[in-house]
N, C-alpha and C positions, 0 to 999 in steps of 0.2 A: 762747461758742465752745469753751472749754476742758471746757465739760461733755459739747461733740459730741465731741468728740475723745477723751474717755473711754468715753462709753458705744459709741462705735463700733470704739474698742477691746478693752473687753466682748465685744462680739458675735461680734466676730473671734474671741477667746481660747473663747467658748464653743461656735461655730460650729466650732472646728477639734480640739475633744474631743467632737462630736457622737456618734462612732461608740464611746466609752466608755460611754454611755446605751443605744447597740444593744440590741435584744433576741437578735437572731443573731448569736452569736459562730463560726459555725461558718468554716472558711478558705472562702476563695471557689475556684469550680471554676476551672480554666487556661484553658477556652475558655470567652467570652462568652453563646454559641449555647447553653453548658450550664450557665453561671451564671442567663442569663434559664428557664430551663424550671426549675430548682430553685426562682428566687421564681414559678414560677407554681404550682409541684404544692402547696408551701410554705404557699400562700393558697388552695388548695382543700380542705386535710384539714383537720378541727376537732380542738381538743387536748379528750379524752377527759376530762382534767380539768377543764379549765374550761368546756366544755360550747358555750360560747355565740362561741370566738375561733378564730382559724385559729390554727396552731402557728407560721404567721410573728408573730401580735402575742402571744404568750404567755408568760409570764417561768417558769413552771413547767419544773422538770427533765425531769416527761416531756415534753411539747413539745420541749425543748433535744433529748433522745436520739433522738427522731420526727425531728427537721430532720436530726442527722447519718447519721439511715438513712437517709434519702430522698437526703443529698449521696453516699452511699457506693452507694447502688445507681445513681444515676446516672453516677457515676465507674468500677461495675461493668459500665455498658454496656445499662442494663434500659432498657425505651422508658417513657414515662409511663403509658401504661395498664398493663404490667406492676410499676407503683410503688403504683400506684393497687390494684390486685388484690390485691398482697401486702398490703398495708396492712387492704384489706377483711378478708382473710383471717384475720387479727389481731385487728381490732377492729369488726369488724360493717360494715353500709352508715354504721352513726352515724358513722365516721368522716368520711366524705364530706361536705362542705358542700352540694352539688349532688347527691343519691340520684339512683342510676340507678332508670331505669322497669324493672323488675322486677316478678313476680306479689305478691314481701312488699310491692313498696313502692310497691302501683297505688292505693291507697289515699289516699295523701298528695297522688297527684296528681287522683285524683278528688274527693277530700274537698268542694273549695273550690267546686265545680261543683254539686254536690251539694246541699250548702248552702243555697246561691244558689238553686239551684231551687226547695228543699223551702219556703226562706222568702218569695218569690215565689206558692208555693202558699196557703202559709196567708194570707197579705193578699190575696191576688183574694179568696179563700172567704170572711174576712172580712167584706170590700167586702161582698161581695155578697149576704151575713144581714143586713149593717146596712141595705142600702138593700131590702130586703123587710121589715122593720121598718114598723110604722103610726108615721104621724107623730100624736105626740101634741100637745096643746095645753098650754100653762102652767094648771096646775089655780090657780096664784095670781091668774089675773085675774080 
């Protein structure tokens, strides 16, 4: 009993430093309505540096100074596609987690399609030398 009573007092003590672990340290906006649209822009750009995270989960400084632009232009009044542009502007479409369909980046949306077809191609064609193929017989019997 004495052991629940510890480790549930554990979880509480480390439960209640949880926000010392935070990866955003940045202040949270005054209104709600612009605190939520900050973790959504937050989880849409990728950190430049690490390539593969949004700049909400990324411990890197550029990350950190990425979130407090994106707090400060929304604190400046910008709408999210205007946070979004500037950022493009800056750092290419790679910023973006989600590429806009653009002419540079029709590519990545037709790729998969593509593919799919081309490889679709080559197995019918396949198939269909093998079964014009003579059936041989086992030359061992």
């Amino acid at each position: 009993m004495k052991t629940a009573v510890v480790a549930g007092a554990l979880c509480t003590l480390l439960l209640g430093f949880a926000n010392a672990w935070a990866v955003d340290n940045t202040p949270d906006l005054p209104d709600a309505r612009l605190q939520q649209r900050y973790e959504g822009l937050i989880h849409e750009l990728r950190c430049v540096q690490c390539q593969n995270e949004a700049i909400a989960d990324s411990t890197v400084n550029l990350a950190a100074d990425l979130r407090l632009r994106v707090h400060d232009l929304i604190l400046a009044g910008k709408s999210d596609d205007e946070i979004r542009d500037y950022m493009v502007a800056r750092y290419g479409d790679f910023i973006l987690l989600r590429p806009r369909m653009t002419a540079r980046t029709a590519w990545l949306w037709a790729a998969p399609g593509l593919l799919l077809l081309g490889g679709a191609f080559v197995a019918v064609s396949v198939l269909r030398r093998r079964s014009q193929l003579p059936i041989e017989d086992d030359p061992r019997d």
